[in-house]
CHARMM-style PDB file with segment names, atoms N, HN, CA, C and O in Angstrom:
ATOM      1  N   UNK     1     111.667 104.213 116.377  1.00  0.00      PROA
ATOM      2  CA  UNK     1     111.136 103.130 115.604  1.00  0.00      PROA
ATOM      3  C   UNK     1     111.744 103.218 114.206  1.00  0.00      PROA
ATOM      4  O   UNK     1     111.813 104.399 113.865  1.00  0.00      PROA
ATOM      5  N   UNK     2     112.157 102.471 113.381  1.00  0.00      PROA
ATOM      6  HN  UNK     2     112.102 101.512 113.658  1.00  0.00      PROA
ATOM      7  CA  UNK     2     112.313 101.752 112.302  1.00  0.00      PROA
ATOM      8  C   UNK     2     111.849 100.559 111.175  1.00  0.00      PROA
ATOM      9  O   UNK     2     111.434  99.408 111.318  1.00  0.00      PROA
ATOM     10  N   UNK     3     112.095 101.315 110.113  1.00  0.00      PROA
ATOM     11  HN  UNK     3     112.432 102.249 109.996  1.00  0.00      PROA
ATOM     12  CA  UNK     3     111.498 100.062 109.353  1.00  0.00      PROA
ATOM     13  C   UNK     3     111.366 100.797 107.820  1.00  0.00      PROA
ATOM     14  O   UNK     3     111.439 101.988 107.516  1.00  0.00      PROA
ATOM     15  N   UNK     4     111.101  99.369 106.835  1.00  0.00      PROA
ATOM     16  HN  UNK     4     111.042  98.402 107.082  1.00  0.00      PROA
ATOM     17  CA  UNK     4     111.119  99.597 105.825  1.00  0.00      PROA
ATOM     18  C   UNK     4     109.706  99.796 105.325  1.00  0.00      PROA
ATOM     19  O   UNK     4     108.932  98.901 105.663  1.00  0.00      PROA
ATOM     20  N   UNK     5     109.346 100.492 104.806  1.00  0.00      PROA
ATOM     21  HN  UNK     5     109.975 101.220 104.532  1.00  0.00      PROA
ATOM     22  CA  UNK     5     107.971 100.824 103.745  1.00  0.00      PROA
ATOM     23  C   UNK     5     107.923 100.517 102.311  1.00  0.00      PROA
ATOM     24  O   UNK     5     108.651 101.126 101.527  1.00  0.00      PROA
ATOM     25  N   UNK     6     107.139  99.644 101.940  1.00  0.00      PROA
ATOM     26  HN  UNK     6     106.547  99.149 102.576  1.00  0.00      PROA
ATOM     27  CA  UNK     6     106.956  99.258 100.436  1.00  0.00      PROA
ATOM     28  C   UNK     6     105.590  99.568  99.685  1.00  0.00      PROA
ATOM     29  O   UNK     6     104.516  99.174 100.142  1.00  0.00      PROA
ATOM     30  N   UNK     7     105.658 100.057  98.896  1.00  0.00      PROA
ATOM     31  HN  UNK     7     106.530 100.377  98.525  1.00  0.00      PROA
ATOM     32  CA  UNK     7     104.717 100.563  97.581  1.00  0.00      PROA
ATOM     33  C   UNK     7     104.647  99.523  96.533  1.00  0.00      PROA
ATOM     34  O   UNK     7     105.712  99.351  95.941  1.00  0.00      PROA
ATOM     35  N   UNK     8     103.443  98.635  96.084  1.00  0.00      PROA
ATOM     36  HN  UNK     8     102.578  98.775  96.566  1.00  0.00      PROA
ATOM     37  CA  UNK     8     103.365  98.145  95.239  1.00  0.00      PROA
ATOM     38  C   UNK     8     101.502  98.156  94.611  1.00  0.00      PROA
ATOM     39  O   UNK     8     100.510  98.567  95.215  1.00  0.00      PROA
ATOM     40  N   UNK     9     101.591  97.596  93.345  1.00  0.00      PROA
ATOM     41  HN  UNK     9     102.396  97.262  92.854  1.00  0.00      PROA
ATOM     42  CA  UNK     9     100.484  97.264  93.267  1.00  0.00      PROA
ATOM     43  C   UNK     9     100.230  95.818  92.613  1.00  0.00      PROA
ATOM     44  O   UNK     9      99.408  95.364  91.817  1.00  0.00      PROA
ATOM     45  N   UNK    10     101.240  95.352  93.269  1.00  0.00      PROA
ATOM     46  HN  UNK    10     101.908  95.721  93.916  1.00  0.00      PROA
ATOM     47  CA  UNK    10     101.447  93.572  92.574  1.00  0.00      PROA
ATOM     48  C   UNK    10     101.124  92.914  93.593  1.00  0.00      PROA
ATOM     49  O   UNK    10     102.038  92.320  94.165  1.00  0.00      PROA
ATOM     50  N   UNK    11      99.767  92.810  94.131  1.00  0.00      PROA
ATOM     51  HN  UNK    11      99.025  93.293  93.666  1.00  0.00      PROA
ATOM     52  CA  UNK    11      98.963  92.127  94.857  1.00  0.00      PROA
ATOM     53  C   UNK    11      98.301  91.748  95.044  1.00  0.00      PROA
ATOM     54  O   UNK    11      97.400  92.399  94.514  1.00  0.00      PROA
ATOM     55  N   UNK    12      97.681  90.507  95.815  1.00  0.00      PROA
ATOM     56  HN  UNK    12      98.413  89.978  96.245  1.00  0.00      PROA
ATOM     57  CA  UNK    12      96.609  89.654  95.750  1.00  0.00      PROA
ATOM     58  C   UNK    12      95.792  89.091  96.821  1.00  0.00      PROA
ATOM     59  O   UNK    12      96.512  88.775  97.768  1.00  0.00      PROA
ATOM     60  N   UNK    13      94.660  88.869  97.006  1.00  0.00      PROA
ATOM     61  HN  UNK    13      94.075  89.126  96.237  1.00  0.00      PROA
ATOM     62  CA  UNK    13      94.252  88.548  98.231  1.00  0.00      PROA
ATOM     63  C   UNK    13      93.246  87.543  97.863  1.00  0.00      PROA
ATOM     64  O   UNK    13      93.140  87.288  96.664  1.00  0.00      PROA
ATOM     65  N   UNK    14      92.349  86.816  98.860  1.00  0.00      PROA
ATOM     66  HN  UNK    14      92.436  87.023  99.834  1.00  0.00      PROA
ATOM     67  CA  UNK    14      91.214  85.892  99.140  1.00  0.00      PROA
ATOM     68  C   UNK    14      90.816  86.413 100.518  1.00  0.00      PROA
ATOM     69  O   UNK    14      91.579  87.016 101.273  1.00  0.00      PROA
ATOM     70  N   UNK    15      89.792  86.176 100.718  1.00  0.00      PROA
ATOM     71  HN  UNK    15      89.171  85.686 100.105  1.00  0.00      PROA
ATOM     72  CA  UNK    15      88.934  86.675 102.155  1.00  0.00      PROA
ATOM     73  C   UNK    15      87.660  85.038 101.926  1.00  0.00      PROA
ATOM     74  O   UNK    15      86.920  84.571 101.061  1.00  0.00      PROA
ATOM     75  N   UNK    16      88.155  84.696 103.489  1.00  0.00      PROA
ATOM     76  HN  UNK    16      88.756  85.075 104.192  1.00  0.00      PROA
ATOM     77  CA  UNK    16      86.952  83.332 103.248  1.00  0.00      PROA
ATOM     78  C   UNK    16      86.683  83.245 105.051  1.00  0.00      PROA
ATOM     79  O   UNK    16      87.569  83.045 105.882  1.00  0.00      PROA
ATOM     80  N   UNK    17      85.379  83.432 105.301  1.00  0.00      PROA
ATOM     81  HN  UNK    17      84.660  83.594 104.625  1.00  0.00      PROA
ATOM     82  CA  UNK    17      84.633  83.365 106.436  1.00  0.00      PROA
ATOM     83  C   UNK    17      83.396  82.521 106.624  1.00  0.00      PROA
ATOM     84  O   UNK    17      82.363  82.366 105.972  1.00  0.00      PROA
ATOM     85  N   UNK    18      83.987  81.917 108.016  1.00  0.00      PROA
ATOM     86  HN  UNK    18      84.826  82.043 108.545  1.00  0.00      PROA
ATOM     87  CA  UNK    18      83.270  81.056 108.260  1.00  0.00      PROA
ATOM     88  C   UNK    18      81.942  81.484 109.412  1.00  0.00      PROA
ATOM     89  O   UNK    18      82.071  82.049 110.498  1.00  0.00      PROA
ATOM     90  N   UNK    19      80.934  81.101 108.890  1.00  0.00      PROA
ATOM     91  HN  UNK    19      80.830  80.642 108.008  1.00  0.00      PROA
ATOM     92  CA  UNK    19      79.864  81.915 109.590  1.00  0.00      PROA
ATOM     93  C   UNK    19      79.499  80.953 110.781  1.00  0.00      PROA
ATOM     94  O   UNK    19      78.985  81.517 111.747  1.00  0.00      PROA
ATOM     95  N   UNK    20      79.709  79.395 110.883  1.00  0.00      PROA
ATOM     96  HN  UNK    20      80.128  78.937 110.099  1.00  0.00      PROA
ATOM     97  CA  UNK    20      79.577  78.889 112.162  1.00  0.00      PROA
ATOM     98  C   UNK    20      79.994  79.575 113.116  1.00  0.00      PROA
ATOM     99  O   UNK    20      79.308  80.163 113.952  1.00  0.00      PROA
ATOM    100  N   UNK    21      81.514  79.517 113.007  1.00  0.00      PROA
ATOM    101  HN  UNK    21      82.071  79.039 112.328  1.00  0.00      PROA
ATOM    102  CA  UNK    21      82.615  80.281 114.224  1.00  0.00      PROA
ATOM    103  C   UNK    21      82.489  81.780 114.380  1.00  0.00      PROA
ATOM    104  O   UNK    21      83.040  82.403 115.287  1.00  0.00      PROA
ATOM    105  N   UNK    22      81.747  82.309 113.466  1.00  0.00      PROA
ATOM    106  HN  UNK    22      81.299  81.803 112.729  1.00  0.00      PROA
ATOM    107  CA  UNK    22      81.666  84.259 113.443  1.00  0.00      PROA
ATOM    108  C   UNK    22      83.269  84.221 112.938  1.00  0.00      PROA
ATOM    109  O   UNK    22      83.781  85.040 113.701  1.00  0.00      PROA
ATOM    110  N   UNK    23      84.195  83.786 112.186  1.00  0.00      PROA
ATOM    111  HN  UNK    23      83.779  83.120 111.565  1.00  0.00      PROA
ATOM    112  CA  UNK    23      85.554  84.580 111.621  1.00  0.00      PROA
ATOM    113  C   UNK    23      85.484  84.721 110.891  1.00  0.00      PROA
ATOM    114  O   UNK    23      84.702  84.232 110.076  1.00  0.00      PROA
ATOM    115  N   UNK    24      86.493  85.694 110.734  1.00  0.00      PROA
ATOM    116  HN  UNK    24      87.128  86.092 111.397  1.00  0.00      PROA
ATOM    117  CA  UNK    24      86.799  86.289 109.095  1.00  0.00      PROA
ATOM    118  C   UNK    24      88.184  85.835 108.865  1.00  0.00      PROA
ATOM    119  O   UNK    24      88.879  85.712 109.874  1.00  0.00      PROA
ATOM    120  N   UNK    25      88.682  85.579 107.780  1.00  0.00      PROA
ATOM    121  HN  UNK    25      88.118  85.679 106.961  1.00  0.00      PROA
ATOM    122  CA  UNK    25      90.402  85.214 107.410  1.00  0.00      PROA
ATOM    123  C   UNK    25      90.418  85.721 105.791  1.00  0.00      PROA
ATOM    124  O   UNK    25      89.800  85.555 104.739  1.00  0.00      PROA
ATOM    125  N   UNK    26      91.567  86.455 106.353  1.00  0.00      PROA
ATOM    126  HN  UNK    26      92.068  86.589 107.208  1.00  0.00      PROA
ATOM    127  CA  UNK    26      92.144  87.496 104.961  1.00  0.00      PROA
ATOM    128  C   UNK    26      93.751  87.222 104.752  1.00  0.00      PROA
ATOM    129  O   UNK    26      94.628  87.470 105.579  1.00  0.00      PROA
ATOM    130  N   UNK    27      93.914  86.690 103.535  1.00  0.00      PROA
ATOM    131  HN  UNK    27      93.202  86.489 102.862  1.00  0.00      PROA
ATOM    132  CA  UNK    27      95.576  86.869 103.097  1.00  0.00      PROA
ATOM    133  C   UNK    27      95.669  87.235 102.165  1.00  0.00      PROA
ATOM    134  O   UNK    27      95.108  86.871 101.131  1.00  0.00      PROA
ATOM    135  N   UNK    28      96.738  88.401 102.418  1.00  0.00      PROA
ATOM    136  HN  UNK    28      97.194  88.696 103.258  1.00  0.00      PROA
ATOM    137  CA  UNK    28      96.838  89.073 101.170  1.00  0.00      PROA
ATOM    138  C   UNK    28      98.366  88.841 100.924  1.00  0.00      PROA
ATOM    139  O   UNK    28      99.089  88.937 101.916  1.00  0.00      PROA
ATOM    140  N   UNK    29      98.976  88.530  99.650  1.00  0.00      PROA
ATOM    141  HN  UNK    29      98.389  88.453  98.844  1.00  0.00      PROA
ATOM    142  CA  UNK    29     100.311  88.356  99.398  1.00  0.00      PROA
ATOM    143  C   UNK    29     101.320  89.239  98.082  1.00  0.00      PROA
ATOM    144  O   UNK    29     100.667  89.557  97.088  1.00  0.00      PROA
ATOM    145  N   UNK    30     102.527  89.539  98.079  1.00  0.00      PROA
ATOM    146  HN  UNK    30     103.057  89.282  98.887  1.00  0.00      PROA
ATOM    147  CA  UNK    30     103.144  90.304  96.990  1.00  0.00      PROA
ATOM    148  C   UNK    30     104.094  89.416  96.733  1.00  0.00      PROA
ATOM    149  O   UNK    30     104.635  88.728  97.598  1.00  0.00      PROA
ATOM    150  N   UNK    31     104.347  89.385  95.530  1.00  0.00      PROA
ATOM    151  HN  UNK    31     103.907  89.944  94.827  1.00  0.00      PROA
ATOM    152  CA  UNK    31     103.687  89.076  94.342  1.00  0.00      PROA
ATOM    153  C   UNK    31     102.869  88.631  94.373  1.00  0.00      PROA
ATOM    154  O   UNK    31     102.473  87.892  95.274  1.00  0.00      PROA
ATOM    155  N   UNK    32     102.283  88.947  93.318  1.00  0.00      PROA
ATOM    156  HN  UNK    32     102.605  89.547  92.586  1.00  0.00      PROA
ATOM    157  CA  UNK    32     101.085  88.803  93.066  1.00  0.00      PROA
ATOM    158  C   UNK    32     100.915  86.856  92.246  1.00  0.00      PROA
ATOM    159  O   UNK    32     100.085  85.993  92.529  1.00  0.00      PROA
ATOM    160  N   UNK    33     101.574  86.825  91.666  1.00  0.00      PROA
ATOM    161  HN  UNK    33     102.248  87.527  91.435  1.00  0.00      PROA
ATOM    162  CA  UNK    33     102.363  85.644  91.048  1.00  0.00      PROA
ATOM    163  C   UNK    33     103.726  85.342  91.537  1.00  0.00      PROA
ATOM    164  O   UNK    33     104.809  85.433  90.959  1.00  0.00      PROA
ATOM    165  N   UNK    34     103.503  85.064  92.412  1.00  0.00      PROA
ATOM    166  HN  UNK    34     102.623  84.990  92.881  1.00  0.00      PROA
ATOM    167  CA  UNK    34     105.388  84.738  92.893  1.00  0.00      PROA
ATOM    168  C   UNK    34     106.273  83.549  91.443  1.00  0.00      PROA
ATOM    169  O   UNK    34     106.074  82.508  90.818  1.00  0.00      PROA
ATOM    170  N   UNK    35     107.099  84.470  91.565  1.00  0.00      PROA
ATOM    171  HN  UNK    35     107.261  85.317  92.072  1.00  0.00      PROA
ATOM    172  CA  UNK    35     107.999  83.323  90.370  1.00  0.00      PROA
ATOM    173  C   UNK    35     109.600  83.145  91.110  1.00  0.00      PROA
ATOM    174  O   UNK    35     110.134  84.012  91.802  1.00  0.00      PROA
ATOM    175  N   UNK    36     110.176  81.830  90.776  1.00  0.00      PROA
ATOM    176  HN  UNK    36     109.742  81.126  90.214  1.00  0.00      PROA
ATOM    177  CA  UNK    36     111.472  81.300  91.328  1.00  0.00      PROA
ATOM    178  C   UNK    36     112.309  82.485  91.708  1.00  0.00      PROA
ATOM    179  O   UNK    36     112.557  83.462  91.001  1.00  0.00      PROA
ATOM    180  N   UNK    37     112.673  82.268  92.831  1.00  0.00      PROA
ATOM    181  HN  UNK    37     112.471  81.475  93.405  1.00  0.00      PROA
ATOM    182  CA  UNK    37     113.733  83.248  93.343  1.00  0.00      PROA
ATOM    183  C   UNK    37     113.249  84.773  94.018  1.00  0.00      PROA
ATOM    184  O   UNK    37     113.954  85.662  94.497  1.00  0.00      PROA
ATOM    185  N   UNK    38     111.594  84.687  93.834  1.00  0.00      PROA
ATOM    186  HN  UNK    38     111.021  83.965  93.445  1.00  0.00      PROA
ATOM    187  CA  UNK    38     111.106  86.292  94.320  1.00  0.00      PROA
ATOM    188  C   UNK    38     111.292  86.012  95.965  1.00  0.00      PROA
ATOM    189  O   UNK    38     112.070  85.134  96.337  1.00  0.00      PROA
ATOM    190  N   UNK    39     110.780  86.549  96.610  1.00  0.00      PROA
ATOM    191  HN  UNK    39     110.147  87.263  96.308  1.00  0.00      PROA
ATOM    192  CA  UNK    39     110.367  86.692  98.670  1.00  0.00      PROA
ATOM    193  C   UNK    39     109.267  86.999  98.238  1.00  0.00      PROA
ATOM    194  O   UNK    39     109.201  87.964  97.476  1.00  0.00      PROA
ATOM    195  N   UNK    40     108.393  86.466  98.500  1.00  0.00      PROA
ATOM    196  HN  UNK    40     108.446  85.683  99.119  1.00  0.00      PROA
ATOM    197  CA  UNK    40     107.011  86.717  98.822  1.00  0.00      PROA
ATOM    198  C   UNK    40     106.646  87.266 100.286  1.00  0.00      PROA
ATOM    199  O   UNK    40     107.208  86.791 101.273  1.00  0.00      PROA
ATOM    200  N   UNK    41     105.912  88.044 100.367  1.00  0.00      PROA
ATOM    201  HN  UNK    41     105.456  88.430  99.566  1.00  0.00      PROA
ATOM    202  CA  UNK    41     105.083  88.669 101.676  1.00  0.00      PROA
ATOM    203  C   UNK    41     103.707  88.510 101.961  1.00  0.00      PROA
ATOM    204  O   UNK    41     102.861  89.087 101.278  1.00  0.00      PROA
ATOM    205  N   UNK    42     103.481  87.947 102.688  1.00  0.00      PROA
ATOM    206  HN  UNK    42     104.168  87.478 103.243  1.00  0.00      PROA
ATOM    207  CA  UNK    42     101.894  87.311 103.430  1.00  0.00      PROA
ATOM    208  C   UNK    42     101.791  88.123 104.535  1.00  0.00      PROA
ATOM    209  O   UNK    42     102.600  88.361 105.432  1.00  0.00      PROA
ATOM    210  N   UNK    43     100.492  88.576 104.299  1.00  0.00      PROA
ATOM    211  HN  UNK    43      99.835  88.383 103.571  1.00  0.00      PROA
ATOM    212  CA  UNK    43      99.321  89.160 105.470  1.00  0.00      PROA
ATOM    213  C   UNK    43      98.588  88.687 105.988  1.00  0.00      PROA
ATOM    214  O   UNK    43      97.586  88.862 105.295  1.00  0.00      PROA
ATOM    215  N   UNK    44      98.229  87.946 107.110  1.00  0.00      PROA
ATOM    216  HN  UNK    44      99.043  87.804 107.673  1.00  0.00      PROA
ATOM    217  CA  UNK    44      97.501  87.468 107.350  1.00  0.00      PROA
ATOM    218  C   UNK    44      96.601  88.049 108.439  1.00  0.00      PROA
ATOM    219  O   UNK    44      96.999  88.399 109.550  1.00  0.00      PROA
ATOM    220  N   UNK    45      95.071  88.127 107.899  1.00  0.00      PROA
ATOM    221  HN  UNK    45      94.748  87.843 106.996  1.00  0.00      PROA
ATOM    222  CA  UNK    45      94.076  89.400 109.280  1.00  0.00      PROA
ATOM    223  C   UNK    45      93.028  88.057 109.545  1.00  0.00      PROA
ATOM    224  O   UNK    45      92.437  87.116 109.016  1.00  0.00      PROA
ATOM    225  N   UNK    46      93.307  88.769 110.785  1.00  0.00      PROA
ATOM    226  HN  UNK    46      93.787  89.534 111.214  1.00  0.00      PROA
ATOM    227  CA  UNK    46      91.636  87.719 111.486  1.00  0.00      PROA
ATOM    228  C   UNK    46      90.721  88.432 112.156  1.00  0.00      PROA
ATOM    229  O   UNK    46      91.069  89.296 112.961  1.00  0.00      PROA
ATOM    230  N   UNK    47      89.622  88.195 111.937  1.00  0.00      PROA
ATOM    231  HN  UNK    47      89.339  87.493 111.283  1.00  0.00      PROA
ATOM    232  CA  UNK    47      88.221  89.027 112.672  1.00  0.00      PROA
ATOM    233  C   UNK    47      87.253  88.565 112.815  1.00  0.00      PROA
ATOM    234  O   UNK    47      86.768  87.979 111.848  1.00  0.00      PROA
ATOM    235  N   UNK    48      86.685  88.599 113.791  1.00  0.00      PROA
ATOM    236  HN  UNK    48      87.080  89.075 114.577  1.00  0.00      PROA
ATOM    237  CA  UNK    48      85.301  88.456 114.640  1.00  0.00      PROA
ATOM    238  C   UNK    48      84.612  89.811 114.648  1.00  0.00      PROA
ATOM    239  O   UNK    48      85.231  90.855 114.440  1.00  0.00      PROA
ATOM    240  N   UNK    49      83.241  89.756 114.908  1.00  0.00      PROA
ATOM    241  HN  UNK    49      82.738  88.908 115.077  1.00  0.00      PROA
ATOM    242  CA  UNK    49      82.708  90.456 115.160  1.00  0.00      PROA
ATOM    243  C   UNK    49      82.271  90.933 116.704  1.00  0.00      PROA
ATOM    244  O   UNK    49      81.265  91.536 117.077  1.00  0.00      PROA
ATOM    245  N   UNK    50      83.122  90.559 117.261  1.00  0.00      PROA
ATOM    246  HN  UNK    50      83.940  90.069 116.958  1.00  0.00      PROA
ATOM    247  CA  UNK    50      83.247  90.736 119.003  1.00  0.00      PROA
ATOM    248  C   UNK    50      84.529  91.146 119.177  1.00  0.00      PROA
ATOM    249  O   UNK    50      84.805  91.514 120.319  1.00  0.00      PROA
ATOM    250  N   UNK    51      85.674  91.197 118.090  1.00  0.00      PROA
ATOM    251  HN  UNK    51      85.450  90.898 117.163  1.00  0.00      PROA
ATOM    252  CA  UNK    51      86.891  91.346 118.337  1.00  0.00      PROA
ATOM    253  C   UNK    51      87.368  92.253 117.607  1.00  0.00      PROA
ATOM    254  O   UNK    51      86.813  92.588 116.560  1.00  0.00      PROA
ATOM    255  N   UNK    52      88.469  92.792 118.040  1.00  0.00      PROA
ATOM    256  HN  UNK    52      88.920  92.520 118.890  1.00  0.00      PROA
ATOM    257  CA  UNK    52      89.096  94.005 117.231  1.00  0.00      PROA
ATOM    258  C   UNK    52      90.055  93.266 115.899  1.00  0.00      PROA
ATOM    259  O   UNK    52      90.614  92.233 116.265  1.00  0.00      PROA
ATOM    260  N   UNK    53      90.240  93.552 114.828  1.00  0.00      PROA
ATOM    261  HN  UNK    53      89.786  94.392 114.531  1.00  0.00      PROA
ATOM    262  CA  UNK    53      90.664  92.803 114.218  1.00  0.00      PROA
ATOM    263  C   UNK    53      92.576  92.535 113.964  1.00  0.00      PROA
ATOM    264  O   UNK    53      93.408  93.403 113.698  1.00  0.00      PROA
ATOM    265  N   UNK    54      92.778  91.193 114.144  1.00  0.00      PROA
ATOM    266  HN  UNK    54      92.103  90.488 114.360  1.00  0.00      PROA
ATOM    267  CA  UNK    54      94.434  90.918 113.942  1.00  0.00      PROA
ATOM    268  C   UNK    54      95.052  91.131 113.127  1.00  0.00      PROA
ATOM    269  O   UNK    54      94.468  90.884 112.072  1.00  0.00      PROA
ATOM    270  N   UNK    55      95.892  91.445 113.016  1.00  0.00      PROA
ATOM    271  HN  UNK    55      96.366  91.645 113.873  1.00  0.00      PROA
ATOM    272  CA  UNK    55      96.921  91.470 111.772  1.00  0.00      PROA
ATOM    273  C   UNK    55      98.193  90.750 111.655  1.00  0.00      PROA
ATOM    274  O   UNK    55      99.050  91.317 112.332  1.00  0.00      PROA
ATOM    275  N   UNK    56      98.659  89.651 111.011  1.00  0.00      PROA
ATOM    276  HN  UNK    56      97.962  89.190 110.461  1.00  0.00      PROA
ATOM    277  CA  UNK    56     100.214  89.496 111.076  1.00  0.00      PROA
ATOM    278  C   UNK    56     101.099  89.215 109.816  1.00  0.00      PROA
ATOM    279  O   UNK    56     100.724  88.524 108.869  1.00  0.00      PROA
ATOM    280  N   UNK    57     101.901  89.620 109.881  1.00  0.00      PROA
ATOM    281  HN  UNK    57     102.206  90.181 110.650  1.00  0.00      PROA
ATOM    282  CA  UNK    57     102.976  89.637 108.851  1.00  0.00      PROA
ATOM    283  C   UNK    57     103.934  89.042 109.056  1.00  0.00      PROA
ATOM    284  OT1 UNK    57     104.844  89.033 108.227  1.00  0.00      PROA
TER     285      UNK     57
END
């Protein structure tokens, strides 16, 4: 296996759940402030409370 590992602390998230459906939705992104010309990176987790929770990048 391979891959790159990154260390930052220029990050940001929101967590907003909807209690009709039982989910949870989490994105967390770097930069924290994206400015012209950065790559930004999005996390995106999903969870239920019947479910193990998702992750995608």
């Amino acid at each position: 296996m391979r891959g790159n590992v990154s260390v930052t602390d220029n990050i940001s998230s929101v967590t907003v759940t909807n209690a009709k459906n039982n989910v949870e939705v989490e994105l967390i992104w770097t930069p924290a402030v994206p400015r012209v010309g950065d790559t930004p990176i999005l996390k995106l987790s999903l969870s239920t409370k019947t479910q193990t929770k998702l992750s995608y990048i």
